[in-house]
N, C-alpha and C positions, 0 to 999 in steps of 0.2 A: 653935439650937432656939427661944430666947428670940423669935427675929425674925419665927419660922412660928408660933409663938403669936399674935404679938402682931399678924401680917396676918391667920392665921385669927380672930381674935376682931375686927378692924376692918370685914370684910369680912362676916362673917356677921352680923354689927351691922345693916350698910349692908342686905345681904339680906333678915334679919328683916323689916325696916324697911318697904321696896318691897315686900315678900311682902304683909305689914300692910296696907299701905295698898290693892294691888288685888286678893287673894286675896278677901274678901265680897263682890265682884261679879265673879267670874270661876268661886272654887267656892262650889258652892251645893249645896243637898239640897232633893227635893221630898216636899212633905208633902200627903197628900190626906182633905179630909173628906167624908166621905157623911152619904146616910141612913139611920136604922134602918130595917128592913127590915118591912114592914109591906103591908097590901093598899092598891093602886093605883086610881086615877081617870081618864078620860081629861077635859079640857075639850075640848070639840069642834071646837072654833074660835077663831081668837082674828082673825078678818079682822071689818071693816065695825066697827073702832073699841072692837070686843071687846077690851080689853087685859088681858093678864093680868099681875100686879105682885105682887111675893114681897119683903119688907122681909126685908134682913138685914144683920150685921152681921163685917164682916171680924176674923180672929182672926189674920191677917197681911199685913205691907204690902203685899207685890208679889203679886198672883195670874197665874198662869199661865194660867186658863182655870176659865170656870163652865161646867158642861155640863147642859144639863137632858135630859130624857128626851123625842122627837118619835116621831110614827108619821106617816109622810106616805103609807102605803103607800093610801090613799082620796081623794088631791087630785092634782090637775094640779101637777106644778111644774117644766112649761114656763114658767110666766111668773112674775113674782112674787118676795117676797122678805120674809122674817124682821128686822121693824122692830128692835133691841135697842139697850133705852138704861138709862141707869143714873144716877141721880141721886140729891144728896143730901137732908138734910133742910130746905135753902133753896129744894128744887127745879132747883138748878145743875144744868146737863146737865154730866157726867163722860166719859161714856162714850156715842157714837152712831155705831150701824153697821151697815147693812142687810144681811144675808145672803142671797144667793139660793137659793129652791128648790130650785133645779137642780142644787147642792152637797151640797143635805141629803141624808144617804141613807134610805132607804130606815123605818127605825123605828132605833130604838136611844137611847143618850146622845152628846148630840152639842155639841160647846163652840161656844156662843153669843157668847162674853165671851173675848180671847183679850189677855193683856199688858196690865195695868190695875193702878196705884199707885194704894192707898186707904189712909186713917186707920184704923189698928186700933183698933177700940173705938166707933167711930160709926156710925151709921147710914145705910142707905141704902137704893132702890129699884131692884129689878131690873125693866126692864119687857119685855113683848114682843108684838107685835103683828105681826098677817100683811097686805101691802099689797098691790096690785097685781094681786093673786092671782084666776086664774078660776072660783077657786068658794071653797067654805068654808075651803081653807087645810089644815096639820097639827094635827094635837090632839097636845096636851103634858100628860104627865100630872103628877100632884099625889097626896099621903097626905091621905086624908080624918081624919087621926090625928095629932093634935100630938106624941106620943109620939115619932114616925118624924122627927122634926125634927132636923137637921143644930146645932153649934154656934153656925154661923150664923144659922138661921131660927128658933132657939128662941125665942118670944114676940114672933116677928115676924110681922103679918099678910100674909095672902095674899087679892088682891082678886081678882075678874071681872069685867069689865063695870061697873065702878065698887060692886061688890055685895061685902060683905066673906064671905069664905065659912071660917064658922068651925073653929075646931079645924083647919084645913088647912096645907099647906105642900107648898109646891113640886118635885117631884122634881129634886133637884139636886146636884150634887158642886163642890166647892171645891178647885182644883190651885195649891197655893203654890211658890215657889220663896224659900225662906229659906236665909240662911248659915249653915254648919256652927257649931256649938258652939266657944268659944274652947280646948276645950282639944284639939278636932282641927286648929286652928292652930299653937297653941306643939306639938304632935308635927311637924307639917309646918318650923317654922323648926326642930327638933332637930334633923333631918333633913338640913336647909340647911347646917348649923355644921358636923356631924357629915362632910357631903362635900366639905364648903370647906379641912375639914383635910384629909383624905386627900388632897384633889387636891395643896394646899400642901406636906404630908411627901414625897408622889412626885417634886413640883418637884424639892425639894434634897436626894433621895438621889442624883437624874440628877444634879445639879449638882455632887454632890461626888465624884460616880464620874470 
């Protein structure tokens, strides 16, 4: 028995181990922030250099996906395409990637921004602009209400057209993909130890029979 101890406790070691090292990028949990719920804005337009830009501030590394709120159901979007970039306080472009029309549906919340590593705790620029486009574009709305402001966008300006439009903030949600809590890992290597023996006592009941 000394010897199934002492391989279950070598082997569950080894396991912990490799568990450790690639279980925070393998399991994960998603976390989502919004907005408070508040009355709405449309901006009309954001084509012909109209940019509309929401400063905010990530509250986790990896984001899954920013989604703002679109109505395209009054524009063409046969042609065209949803300029999204993302920069930080150097102006560095992060993030640039044109979305077409022709994907967007119809009105709803709809993610802009998809698989993006940011510094938690800095600052940065969301921006979007409609190109290409054969008329005014979709309108994307906005909380004329600081109040209604996400984690993220709390005391971060929201501009148009180079025009800062105050008290405002972006209609928008935040999808993280963070690792599990360390102590739903050490459950998970228990788990590991816990089957490493049983498999090991099974060995050498068959072995002794």
């Amino acid at each position: 028995m000394k010897k199934i101890y002492l391989s279950a406790t070598v082997l569950s070691a080894a396991a912990a181990i490799l568990f450790l090292y690639i279980a925070p990028q393998l399991i994960r949990t998603n976390i989502l922030s919004e907005n408070k719920v508040s009355y709405e804005q449309p901006v009309p337009s954001v084509a012909c250099g109209r940019i509309l830009s929401q400063q905010f501030v990530p509250q986790y590394e990896q984001i899954k996906s920013i989604d703002v709120y679109i109505n395209a159901l009054s524009c063409s979007r046969d042609e065209g395409a949803l300029h999204v970039k993302i920069t930080d306080s150097s102006e560095e472009v992060l993030y640039d990637q044109n979305l077409p029309l022709s994907m967007l549906p119809a009105y709803g919340m709809t993610p802009v921004v998809k698989n993006v590593t940011l510094a938690v705790g800095n600052t940065y620029h969301l921006s979007i602009e409609a190109v290409d486009t054969l008329d005014d574009g979709p309108a994307i709305s906005f909380f004329p209400n600081e109040i209604a402001a996400n984690k993220e966008e709390s005391g971060g300006r929201l501009t148009y057209a180079g025009q800062c439009l105050t008290n405002s903030v972006l209609r928008a949600a935040f999808r993280y993909s963070v690792p599990l809590a360390p102590v739903n890992y050490l459950a998970y290597c228990l788990f590991i130890a816990f089957f490493i023996f049983l498999c090991l006592e099974g060995v050498a009941f068959r072995v002794k029979k």
